[in-house]
C-alpha positions in Angstrom: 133.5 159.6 82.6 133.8 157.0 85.0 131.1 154.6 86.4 131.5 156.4 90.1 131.8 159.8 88.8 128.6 158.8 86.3 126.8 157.5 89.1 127.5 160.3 91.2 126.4 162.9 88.4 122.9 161.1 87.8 122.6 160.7 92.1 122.8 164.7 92.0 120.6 165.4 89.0 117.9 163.3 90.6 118.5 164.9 93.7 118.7 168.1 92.1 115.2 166.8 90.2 113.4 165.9 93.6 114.5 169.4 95.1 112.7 170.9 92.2 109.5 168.8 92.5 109.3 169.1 96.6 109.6 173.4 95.3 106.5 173.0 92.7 104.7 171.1 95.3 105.3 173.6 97.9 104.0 176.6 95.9 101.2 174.7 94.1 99.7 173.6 97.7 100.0 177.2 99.2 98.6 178.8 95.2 95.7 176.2 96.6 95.2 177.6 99.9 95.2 181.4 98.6 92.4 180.1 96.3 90.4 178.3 99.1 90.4 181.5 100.9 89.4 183.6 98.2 85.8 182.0 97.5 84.3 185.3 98.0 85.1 188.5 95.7 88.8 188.8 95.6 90.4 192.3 96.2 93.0 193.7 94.7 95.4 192.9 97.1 94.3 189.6 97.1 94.7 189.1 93.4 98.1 190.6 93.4 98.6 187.6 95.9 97.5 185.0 94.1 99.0 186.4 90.6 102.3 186.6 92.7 101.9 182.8 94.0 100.5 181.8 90.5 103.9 183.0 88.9 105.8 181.3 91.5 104.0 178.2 91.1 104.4 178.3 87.2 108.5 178.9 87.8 109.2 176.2 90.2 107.5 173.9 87.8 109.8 174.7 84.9 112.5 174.4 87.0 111.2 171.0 87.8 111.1 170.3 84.1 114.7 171.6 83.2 116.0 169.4 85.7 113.8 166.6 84.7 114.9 167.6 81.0 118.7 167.5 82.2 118.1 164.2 83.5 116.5 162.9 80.3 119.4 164.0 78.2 122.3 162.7 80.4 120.6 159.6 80.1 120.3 159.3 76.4 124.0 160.4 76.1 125.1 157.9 78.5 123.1 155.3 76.4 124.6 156.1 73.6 128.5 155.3 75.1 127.2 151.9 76.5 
């Protein structure tokens, strides 16, 4: 692979990584708010809600850690050749 097509690769997995991370941040602050707001005894629709948001919370953050993970691996292979 060539240095411009390496560097390009790594520019889009980091991209790719702060996509991810700007997701989990997203659904962590608004799994916050749902919280905040539910002080008082939570109904059932408002626990659906928040078990919903939970989930998506927990799934944007693996998907912040594949991409992290992908990143982490490209680099040790590209190590490896240098």
């Amino acid at each position: 692979m060539s240095l411009v097509a390496t560097e390009n690769y790594l520019a889009d997995l980091i991209s790719d990584l702060s996509e991810a991370f700007s997701m989990f941040s997203n659904e962590a602050a608004k799994l916050s708010n749902l919280l905040a707001r539910s002080e008082a005894a939570v109904s059932l629709e408002n626990y659906d809600e928040l078990r919903k948001q939970s989930v998506a919370e927990v799934q944007a953050f693996e998907e912040y850690l594949n991409r992290r993970e992908e990143i982490l691996a490209y680099l040790k292979v590209e190590s490896r050749r240098a």
